[in-house]
N, C-alpha and C positions, 0 to 999 in steps of 0.2 A: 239881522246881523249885517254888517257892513260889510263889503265888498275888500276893502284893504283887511278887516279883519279875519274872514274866511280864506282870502288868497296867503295870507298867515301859520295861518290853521295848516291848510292845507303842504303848506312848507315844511309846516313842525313834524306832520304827521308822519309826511313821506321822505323827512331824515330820522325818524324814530320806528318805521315801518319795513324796515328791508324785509326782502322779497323770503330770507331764511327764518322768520317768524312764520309765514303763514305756508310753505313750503312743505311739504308729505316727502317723505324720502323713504323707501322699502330696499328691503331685501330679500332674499331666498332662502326660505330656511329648508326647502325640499320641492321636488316637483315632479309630477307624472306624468303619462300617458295615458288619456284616458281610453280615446280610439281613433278610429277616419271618423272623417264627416262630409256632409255634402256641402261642397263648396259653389255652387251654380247662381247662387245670390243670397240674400243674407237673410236672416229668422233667429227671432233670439232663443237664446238656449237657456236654463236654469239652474241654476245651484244654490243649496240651500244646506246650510248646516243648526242642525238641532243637536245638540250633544247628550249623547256619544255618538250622534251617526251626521252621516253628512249623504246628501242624496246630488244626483244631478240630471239632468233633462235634453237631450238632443236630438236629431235626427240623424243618423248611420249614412256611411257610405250611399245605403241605398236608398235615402230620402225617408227611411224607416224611424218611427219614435221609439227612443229607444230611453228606460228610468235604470240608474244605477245608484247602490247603496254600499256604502261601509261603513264600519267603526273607525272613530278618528285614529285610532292606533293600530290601524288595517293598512295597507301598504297597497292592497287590490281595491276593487269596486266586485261587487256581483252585477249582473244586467237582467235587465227583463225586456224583451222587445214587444212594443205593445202593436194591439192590428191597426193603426194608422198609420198614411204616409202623407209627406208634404206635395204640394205641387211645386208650384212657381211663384206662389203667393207670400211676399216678404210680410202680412199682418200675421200668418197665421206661427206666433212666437207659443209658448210652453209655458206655465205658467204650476208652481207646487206650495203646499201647506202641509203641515201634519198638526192632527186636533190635537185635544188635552189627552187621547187615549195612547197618542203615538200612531196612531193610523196615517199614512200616506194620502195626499190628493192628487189628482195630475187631471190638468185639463191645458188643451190647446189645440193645433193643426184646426181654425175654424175665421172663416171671415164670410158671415152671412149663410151659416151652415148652421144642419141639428148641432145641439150642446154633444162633444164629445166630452165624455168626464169618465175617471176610474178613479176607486179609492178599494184600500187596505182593509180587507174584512179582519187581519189579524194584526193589534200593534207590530212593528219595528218588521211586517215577516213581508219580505220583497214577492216571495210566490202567489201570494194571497192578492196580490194586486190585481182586481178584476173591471172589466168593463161594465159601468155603469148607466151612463149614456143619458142620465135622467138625475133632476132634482124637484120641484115641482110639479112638474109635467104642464107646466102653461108656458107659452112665451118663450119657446124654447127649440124653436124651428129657424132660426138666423139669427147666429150667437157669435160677436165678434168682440177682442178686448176683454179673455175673459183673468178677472185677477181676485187673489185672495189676500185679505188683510187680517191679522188675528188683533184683536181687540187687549185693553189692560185685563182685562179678566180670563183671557185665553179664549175666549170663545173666537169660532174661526166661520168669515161673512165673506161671501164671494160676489162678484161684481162684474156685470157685464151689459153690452152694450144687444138690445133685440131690436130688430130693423136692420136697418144698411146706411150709407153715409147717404145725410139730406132728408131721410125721414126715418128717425129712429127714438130709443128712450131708454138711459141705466136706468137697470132692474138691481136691488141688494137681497140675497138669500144670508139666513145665517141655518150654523150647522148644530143638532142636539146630538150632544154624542151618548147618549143615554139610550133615544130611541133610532140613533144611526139615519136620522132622519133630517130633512132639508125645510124649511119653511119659508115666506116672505118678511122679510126684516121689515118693510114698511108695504104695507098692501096695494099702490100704484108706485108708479115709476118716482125715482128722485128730480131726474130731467126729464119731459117729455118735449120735442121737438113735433109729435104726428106724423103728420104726411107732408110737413112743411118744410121738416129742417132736423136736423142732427145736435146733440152736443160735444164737444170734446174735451173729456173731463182730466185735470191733471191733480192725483188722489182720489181719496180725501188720505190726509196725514195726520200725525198726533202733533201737535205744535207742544211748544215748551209753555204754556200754556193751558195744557190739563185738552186743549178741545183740537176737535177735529176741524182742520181746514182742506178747504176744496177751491179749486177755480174751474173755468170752462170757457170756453166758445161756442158759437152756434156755428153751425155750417146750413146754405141752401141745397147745395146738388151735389154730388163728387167733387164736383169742380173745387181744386183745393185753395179757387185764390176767391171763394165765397164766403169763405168764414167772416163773423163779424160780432164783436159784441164780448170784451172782454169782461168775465162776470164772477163772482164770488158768495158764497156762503158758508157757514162755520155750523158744529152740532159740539152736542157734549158727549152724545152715544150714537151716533150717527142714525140715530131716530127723529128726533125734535133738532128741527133746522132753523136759524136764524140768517140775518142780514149782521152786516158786520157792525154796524149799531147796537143787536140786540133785540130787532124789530123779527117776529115771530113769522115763521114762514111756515104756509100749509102745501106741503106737497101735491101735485106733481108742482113742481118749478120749470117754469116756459120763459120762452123770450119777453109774452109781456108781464113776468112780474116784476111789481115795482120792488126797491130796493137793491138789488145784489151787479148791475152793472157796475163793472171799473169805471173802464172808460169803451164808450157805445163807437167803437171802429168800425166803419160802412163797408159794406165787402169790397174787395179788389185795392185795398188800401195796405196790403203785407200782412195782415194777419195772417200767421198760418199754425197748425193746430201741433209745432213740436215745441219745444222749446218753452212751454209757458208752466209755470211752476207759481207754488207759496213759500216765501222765505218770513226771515223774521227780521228784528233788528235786535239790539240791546234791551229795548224795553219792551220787547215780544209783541212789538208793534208789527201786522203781517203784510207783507211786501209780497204783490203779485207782479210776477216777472213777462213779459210777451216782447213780440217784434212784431213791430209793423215800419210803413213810410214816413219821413220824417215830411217837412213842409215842402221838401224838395226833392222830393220821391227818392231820397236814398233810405238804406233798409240801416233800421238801428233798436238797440237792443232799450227798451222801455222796462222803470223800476214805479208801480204805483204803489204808495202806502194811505194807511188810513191816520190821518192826523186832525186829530179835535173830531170834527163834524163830515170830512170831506175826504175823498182822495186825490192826494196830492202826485200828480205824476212828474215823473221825471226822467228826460230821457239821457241812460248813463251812455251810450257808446259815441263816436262822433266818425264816422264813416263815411268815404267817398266811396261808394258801391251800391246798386240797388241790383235785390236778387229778383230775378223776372220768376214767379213759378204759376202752372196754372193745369188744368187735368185733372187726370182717376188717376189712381195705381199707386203706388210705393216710390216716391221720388227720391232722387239726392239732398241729403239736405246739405246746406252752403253755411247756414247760419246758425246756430242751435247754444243760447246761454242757460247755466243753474243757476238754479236759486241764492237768493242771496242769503249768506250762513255767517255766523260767528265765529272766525278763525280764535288762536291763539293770543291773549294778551287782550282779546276784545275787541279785535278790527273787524270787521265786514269785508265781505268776500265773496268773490264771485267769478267760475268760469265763464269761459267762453273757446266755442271755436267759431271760425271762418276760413271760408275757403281760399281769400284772399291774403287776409291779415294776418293769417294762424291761429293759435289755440294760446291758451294762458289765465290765468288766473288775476282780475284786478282788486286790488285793497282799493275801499269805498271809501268816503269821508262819509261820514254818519249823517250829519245835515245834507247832505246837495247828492247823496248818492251819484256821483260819479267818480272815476279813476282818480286816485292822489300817487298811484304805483302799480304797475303789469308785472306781473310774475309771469314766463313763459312759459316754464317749466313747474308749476304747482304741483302738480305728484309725478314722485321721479321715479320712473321702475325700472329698474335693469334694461339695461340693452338689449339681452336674452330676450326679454318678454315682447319687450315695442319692434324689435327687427322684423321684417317679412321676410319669411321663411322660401315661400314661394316663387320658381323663375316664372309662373305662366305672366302672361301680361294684366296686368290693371286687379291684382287684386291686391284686398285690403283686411289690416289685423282687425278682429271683433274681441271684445272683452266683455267680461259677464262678471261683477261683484259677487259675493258670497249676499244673500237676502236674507242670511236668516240671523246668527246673533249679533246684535252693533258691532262694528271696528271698533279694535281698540289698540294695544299693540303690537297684534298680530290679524292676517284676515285670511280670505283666499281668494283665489282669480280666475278667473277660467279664460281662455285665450284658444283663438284659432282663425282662421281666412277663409276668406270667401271672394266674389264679385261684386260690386257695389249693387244696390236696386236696376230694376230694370220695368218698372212699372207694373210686378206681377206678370208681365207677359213670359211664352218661353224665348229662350235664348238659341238662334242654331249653332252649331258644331263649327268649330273643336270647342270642349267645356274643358275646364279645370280637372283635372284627378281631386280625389279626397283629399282634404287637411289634415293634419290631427291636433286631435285637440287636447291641448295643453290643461293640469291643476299644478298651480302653483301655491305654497303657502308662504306668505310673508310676512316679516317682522318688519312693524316702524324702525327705522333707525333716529335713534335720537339726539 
């Protein structure tokens, strides 16, 4: 395509493209209180609505885990405070599922620790929520990342990283709710990295495509500016794994097998292991998203797709900034794009924040995937919800989506503050007081 006819394109696009097509705007249709929480640095928290109940996950004032349950036409929650507490460690986030029986799952507070895990000996009954501590019983003495995905069939497969960053391997269980019992989904690891290297997997997801897509990085050592090797494979059941081709992969999947590299980025070149996603395009062609250095060591947000034979990269962002990061621990992140989605009307779409530039939302032109239009403002929420509440110094509002049935024209939110990361370490005195933490239910406005 020509150069005059693209820069055309691109004109038409983005006078037919305003920023109120692809635009999210909510409102309040109610809001609670759910409790204090520990504000000392941040750990994510979980909410999950399965209807008629809605469940949520956090740690208490006192650093305590604490699961809470109602009926959507419940105005309370009930609580159960489970026997774990957080440290200082911003990995160790909360993670919930409930099977086809209605039984509850809760697994979290864990970064290179035994599997903490409880589940629901009775559908829907909060009491019965007991410590389990165990699924296999192998591989399950330094358990970090751990998350559950339910399948088109309801069946519910949990996922999690054993090892530590720089030598580790996802293991997948799935769950029989027949015999209440855990087994291995595939009998070695999906990633194996050994004793050499880590992966850092973002999914796998259900694509509009009927399959499950996945992407990954390697990592050598903690050191977070070692990652390298932006890489992909796709399943139908997330048992049998291919190459985005089609080319049949036998697990475990290492750094040398052939087929599933993006693009093979050399460590200490910006890859770093947030930010990187599977999107799609119109033609559910899958778009893996990363950031690394451009030719000029500035940091800029990269869209590879798979087209014909090959992938095609492309770098969408064009930035005077390069983020230095390097280290263990829980960092600040500066840079952090979504995946690339299908707004309204068919445009391509895709967040972004930075530290510098701000936050916003850009419409892509479908060929050249870069900005044709910046939305700043892509999802608008009340004032109420985005102000900080807090006078202490340097903290920041945390949000938590509802995980459990899709958005649609209504969803819910979970909101609260904290202190930004702090690499895991502790913090000395004066600390924050408790926040509390906010449910908000909102309607699209349309």
């Amino acid at each position: 395509m020509s150069t005059i006819f693209c820069t055309f394109l691109a004109l038409v696009y983005a006078a037919n493209a305003p920023c109120d097509i692809v635009t999210e705007k909510w409102e309040i249709l109610d809001a609670c209180e759910i409790g204090s929480v520990w504000a000392g640095h941040p750990v994510g928290f979980f909410l999950l609505t399965v209807s008629p109940y809605q469940y949520v996950a956090f740690y208490d004032a006192d650093r305590q885990m604490v699961v809470g349950q109602r009926k959507l036409d419940e105005s309370h929650f009930r609580f159960k405070k489970l026997p774990t507490s957080v440290g200082w460690d911003s990995h160790n986030s909360i993670a919930l599922a409930v099977d086809k029986r209605g039984c509850l799952h809760v697994s979290g507070n864990m970064h290179v620790t035994p599997l903490i895990y409880f589940r629901m000996t009775a559908p829907h009954n909060l009491e019965s929520l007991i410590p389990v501590h165990r699924m296999v019983g192998v591989n399950e003495d330094r358990v970090t990342y751990p998350r559950f995905i339910s399948t088109p069939e309801g069946d519910l497969v949990f996922y999690y990283r054993d090892g530590a960053s720089g030598r580790g391997r996802q293991l997948f269980n799935i769950y029989d709710v027949e015999s209440q019992s855990w087994r291995r989904l595939l009998p070695v690891p999906l990633l194996d990295g050994g004793e050499q290297m880590s992966a850092y997997p973002s999914g796998p997801i259900l694509g509009p495509d009927g399959l499950w897509h996945l992407c990954w990085m390697w990592r050598d050592t903690p050191d977070c500016s070692t990652n390298h090797d932006i890489s992909y494979a796709r399943s139908r059941d997330l048992v049998h794994w291919e190459t985005v081709d089609g080319t049949p992969l036998t697990p475990p999947i290492t750094a040398a097998t052939p087929g599933v590299i993006v693009d093979p980025v050399p460590v200490k070149l910006g890859l770093i292991n947030v930010g990187h996603h599977v999107g799609f395009d119109t033609q559910h062609r899958p778009i893996v998203t990363y950031h690394k250095y451009d030719q000029s060591g500035r940091s800029q947000i990269y869209n590879a797709r798979w087209e014909k034979d090959r992938w095609v990269i492309y770098q969408t962002s064009n930035w005077e900034y390069r983020w230095e990061f390097s280290g263990g621990g829980s960092i600040g992140i500066e840079i952090s794009p979504g995946p690339v989605r299908i707004a309204q009307a068919g445009y391509l779409v895709q967040t972004f924040k930075h530290s510098q530039y701000g936050s916003g939302t850009w419409v892509l032109d479908e060929e050249t995937l870069r900005p044709i239009d910046t939305c700043r403002h892509a999802i608008r929420l009340p004032g109420e919800i985005t102000r900080r509440e807090s006078e202490f110094p340097g903290m920041e509002v945390r949000f938590a989506w509802d995980s459990g049935e899709p958005p649609g024209k209504e969803s819910y939110l979970l909101k609260w503050e904290t202190l930004p990361p702090n690499r895991d370490r502790p913090r000395p005195g004066p600390l924050p007081p408790p926040s509390t933490l906010r449910l908000y239910h909102l309607r699209r406005v349309p």
